[in-house]
C-alpha positions as CSV (number, residue, x, y, z in Angstrom):
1,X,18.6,8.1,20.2
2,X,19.5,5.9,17.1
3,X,22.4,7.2,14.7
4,X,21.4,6.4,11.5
5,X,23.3,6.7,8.5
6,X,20.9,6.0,5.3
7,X,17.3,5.5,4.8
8,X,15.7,2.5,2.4
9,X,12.6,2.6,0.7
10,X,11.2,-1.0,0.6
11,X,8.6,-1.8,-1.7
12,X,7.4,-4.6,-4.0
13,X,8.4,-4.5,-7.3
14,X,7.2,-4.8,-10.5
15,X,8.0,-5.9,-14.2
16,X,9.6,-3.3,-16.7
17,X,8.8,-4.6,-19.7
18,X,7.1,-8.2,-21.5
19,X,9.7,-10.8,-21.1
20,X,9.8,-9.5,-17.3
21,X,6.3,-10.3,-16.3
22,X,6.2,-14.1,-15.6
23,X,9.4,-14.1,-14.1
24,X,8.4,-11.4,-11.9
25,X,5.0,-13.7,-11.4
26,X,7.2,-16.7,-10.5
27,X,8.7,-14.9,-8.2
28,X,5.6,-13.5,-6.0
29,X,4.2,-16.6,-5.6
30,X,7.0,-19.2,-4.6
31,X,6.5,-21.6,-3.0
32,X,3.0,-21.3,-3.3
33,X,2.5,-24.3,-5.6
34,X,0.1,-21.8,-8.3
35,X,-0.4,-23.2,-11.4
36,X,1.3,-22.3,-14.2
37,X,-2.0,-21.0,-16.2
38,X,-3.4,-19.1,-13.3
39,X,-0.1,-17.1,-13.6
40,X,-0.4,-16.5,-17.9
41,X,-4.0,-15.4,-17.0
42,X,-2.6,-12.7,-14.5
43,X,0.3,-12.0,-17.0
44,X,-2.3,-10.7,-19.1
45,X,-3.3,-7.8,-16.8
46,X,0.7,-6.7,-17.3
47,X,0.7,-7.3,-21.2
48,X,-2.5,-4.8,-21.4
49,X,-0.3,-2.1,-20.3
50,X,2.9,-3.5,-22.6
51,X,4.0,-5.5,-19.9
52,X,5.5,-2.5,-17.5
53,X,4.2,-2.3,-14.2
54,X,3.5,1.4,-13.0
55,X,5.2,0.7,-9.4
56,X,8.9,0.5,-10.2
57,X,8.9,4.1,-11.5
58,X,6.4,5.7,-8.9
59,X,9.1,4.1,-6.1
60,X,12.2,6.3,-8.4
61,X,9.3,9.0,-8.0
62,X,8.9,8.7,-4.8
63,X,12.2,8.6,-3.8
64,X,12.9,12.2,-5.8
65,X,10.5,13.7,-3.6
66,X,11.9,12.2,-0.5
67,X,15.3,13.1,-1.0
68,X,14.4,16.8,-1.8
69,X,12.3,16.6,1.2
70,X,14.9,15.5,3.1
71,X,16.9,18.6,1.5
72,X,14.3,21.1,2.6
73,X,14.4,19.7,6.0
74,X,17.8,19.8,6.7
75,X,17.8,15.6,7.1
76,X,21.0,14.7,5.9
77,X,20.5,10.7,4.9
78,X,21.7,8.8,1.6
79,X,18.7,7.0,0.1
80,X,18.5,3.7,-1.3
81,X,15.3,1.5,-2.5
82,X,15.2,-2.5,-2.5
83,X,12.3,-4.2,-3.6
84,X,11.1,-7.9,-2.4
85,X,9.9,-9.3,-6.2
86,X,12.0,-7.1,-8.8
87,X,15.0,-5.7,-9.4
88,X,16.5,-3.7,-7.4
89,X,16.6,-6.3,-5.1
90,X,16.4,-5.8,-1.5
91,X,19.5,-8.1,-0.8
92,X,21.7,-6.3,-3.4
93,X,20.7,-2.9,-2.3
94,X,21.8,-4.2,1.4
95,X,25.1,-5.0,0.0
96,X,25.5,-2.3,-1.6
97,X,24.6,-0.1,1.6
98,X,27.4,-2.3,3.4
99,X,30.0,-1.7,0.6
100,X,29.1,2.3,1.2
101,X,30.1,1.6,5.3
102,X,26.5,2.3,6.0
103,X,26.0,1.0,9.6
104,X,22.0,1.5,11.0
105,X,19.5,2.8,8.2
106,X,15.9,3.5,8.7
107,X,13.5,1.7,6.7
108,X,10.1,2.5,5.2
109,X,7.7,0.2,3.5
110,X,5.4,1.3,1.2
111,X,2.6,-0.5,3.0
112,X,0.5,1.7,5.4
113,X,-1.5,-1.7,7.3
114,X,-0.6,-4.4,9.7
115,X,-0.8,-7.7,8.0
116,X,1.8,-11.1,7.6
117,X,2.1,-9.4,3.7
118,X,1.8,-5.7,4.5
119,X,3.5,-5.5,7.8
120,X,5.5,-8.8,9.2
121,X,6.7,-10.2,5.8
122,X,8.3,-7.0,4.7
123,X,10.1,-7.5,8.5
124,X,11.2,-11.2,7.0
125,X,12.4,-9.7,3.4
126,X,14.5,-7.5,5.5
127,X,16.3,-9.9,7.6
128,X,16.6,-12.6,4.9
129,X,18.6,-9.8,3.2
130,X,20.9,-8.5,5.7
131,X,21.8,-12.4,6.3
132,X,22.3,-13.2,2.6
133,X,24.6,-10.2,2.8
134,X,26.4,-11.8,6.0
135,X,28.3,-9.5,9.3
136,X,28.9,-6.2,7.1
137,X,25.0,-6.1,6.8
138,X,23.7,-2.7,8.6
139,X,21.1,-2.9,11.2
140,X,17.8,-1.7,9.5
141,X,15.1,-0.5,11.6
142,X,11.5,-0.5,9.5
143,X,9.3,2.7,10.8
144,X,5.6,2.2,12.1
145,X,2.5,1.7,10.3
146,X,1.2,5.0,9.1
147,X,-2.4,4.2,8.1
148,X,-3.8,7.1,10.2
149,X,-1.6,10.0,9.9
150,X,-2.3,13.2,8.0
151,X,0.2,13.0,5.5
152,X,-1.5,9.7,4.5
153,X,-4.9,10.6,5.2
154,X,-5.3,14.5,3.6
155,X,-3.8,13.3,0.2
156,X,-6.7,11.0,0.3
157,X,-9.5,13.1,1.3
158,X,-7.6,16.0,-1.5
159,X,-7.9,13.2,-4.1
160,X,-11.2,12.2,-3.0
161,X,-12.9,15.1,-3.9
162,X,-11.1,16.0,-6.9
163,X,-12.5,12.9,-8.4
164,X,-16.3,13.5,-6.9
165,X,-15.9,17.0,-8.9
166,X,-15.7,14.5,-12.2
167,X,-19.3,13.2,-11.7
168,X,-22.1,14.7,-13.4
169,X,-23.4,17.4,-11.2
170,X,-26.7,16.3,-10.8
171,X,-25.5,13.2,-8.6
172,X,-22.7,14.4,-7.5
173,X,-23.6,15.5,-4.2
174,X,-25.1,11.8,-3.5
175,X,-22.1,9.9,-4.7
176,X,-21.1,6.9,-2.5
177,X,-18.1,6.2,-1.3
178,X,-16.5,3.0,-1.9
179,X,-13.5,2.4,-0.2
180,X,-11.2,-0.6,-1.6
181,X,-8.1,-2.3,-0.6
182,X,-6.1,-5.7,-1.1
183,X,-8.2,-8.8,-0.4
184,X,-6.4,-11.4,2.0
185,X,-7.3,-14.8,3.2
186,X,-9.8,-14.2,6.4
187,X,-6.9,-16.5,8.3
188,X,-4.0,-13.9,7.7
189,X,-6.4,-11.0,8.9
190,X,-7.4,-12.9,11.6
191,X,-4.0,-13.1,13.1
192,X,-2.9,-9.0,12.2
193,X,-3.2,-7.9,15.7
194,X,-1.4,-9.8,18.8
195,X,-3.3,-12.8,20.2
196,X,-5.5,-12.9,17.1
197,X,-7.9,-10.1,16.2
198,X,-9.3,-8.0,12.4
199,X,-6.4,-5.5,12.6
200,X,-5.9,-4.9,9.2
201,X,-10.1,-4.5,8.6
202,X,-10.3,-2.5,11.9
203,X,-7.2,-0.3,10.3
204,X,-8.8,0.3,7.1
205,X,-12.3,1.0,8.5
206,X,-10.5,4.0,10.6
207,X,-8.6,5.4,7.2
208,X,-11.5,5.1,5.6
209,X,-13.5,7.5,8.5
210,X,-10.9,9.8,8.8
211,X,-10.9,10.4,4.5
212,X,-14.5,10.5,4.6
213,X,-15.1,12.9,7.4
214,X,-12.0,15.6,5.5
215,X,-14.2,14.7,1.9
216,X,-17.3,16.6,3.9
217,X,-20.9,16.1,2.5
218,X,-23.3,13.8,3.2
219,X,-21.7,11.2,1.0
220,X,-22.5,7.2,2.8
221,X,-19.2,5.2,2.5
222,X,-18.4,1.1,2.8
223,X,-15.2,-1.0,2.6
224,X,-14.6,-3.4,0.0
225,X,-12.0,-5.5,-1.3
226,X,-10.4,-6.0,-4.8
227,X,-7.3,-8.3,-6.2
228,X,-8.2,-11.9,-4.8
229,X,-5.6,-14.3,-5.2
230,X,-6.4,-17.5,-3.5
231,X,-8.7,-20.7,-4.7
232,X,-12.1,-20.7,-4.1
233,X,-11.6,-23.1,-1.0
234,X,-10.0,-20.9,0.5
235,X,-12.0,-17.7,2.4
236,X,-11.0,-14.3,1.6
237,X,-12.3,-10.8,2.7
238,X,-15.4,-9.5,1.4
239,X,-17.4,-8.4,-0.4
240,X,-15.2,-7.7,-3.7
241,X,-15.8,-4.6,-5.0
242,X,-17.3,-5.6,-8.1
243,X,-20.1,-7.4,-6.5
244,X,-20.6,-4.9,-4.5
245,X,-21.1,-1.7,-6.8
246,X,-23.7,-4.3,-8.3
247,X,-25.7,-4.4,-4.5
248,X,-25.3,-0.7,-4.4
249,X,-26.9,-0.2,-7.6
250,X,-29.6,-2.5,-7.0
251,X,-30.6,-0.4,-3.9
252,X,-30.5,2.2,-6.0
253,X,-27.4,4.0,-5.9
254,X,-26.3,6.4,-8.9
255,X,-22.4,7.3,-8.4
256,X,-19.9,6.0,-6.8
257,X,-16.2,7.2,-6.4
258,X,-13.9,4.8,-5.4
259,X,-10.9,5.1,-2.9
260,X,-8.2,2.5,-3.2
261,X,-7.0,3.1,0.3
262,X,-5.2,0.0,0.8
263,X,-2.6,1.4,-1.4
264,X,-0.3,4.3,-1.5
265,X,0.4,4.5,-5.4
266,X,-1.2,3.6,-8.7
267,X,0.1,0.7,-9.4
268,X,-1.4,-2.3,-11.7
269,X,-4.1,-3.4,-8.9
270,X,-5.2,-0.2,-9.1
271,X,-5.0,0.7,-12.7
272,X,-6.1,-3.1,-13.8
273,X,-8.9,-4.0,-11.2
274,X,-10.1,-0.3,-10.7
275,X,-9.5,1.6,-13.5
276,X,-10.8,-1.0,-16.1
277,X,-12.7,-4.0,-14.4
278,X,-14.4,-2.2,-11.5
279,X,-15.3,0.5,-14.2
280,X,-16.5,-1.7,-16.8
281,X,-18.8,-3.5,-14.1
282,X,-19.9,0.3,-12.9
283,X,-20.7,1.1,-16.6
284,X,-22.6,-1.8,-17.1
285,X,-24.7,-1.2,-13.9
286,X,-25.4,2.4,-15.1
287,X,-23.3,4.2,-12.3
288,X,-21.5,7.1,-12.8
289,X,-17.7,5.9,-11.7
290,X,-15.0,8.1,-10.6
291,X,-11.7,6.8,-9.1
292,X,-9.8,8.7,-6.4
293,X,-5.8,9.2,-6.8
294,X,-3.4,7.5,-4.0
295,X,-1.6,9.6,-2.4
296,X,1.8,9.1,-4.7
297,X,4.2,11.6,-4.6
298,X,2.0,14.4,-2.9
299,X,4.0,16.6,-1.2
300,X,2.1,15.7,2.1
301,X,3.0,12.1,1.9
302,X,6.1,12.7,0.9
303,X,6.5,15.3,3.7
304,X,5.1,12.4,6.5
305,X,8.1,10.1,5.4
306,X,10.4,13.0,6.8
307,X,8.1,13.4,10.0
308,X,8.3,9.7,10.6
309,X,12.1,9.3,10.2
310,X,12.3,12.7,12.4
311,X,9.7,11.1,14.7
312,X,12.0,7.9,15.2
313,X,15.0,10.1,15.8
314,X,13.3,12.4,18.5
315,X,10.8,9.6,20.4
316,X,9.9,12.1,23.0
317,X,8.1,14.0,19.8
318,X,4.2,14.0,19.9
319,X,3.8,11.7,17.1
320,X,1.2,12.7,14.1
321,X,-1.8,10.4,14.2
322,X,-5.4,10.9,13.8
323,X,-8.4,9.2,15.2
324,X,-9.4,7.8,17.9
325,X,-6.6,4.3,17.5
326,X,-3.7,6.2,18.3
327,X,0.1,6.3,17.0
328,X,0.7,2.6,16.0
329,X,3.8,1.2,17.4
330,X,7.2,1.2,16.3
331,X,8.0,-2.4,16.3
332,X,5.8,-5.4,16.1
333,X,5.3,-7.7,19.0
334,X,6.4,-11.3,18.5
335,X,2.8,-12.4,18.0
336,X,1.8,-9.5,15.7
337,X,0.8,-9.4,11.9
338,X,1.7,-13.5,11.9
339,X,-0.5,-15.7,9.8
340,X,-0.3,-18.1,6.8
341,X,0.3,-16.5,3.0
């Protein structure tokens, strides 16, 4: 049974204010070769909300509710929270663990999918840290995927029907489900599971079940995606969700409430690309819109983060997992999650 000593809350980071963003952009996409307008264009989602991304303060949230969970649990860890693109930066919050004499440390991710950017690349950010950081680096150990476990799942279906109960009540009860989550390049999903395979679609489609069965009704429900990145050249998963609350009003759909469930806080993709361009397009269709909550800082989720260290510290525990995929493993085989960015 592993001894840990600390836990670390990994996430991506975000801009705190104007003369952070394009930094912050420049960062992201490295070695990518993007050009320099395409990044001013996405700056301007940032400058629409003063240049402050939500993330940074829903991680200092998140950790509140984890440490106080931890409290109430009797689960006696220091916590500490690096990001990969902002400040605090995973490598100095590493060092900083080392200067504390912290030796193993348990790691989550705030990433519930297996992907190269939701799953394997998270692994890379952690290693490149603990070897900018040198011999005094502790061991860090990342906890499994958790896209079909309660704690992720109820908030959803909670937060799901709160925001059906915001439609009109005359097409309420035959509101559609639309289910969103990051776009990424059809190669990357194609190599999320070992020896190739749609891990990350076949992951989603299962969250997305397991919230709509707990929402009840009779409501129909699809997948789509949101936030594409890449050039046109390149193929990405679809359909995009604006495009497709346009096909569901055409077949004549009425309301729709959408479920970012690729995400597990409100962040700018989900305040910028939901909140106002998915529900401009919805308004211009004529559909009633409604947008379900991520799970945040619900007590549940912040509740599974203790059940998941506790789960790593006790393996012969029956692990929490729902559906019919099982309890995701804790580490990654050498062939999993790979593909290009």
């Amino acid at each position: 049974m592993p001894a840990y000593d600390a836990f670390l809350l990994v996430s991506f980071g975000g801009p705190e204010g104007p003369d952070d963003v394009m930094p912050f952009l420049r960062n992201v996409t490295r070695g990518r070769a993007v050009p320099e307008e395409r990044l001013a264009a996405v700056a301007e989602h940032y400058y629409e909300f003063g240049g402050v991304s939500p993330i940074n303060q829903q991680c200092r949230d998140l950790l509140a509710a984890v440490r106080a969970d931890f409290t109430a649990s009797g689960l006696a860890l220091p916590v500490y929270w690096g990001n990969r693109n902002w400040s605090p930066y995973l490598a100095d919050t590493v060092r900083a663990m080392a200067d504390d004499g912290v030796r193993r440390a348990v790691a989550f991710v705030t990433s519930a999918y297996s992907s190269y950017s939701s799953c394997r690349q998270y692994l890379d950010d952690i290693e490149r840290a603990r070897a900018a950081v040198g011999p005094r680096a502790p061991r860090i150990d990342k906890l499994r995927r958790f896209f079909n476990h309660p704690g992720f799942i109820e908030p959803f279906a909670e937060h799901a029907r709160a925001a059906l109960a915001t439609l009109p009540e005359d097409v309420r009860e035959d509101a559609h489900l639309v289910f969103t989550a990051h776009s990424i390049p059809v190669a990357m999903a194609e190599a999320s599971g070992p020896s190739g395979g749609l891990r990350y679609v076949a992951e989603l489609t299962e969250a997305s079940r397991l919230i709509a069965e707990r929402v009840g009704g009779t409501h129909p429900w699809t997948l789509a995606y949101q936030s594409r990145s890449g050039p046109p050249s390149q193929p990405w998963l679809e359909p995009d969700v604006r495009d497709h609350l346009a096909e569901l009003a055409k077949s004549g759909t009425v309301a729709v409430a959408v479920i970012p469930v690729g995400f597990v806080s409100d962040h700018m993709e989900v305040r910028h690309d939901l909140d106002l361009e998915a529900a401009r397009t919805a308004d211009a269709l004529g559909l009633a819109f409604a947008r379900a909550a991520t799970p945040g800082t619900h007590p549940r989720f912040a509740s599974m983060i203790t059940e998941l260290v506790r789960e790593r510290l006790a393996p012969e525990a029956v692990p929490a997992a729902l559906g019919s995929m099982g309890r995701p493993s804790d580490t990654c085989p050498a062939e999993c999650c790979g593909g290009s960015r």
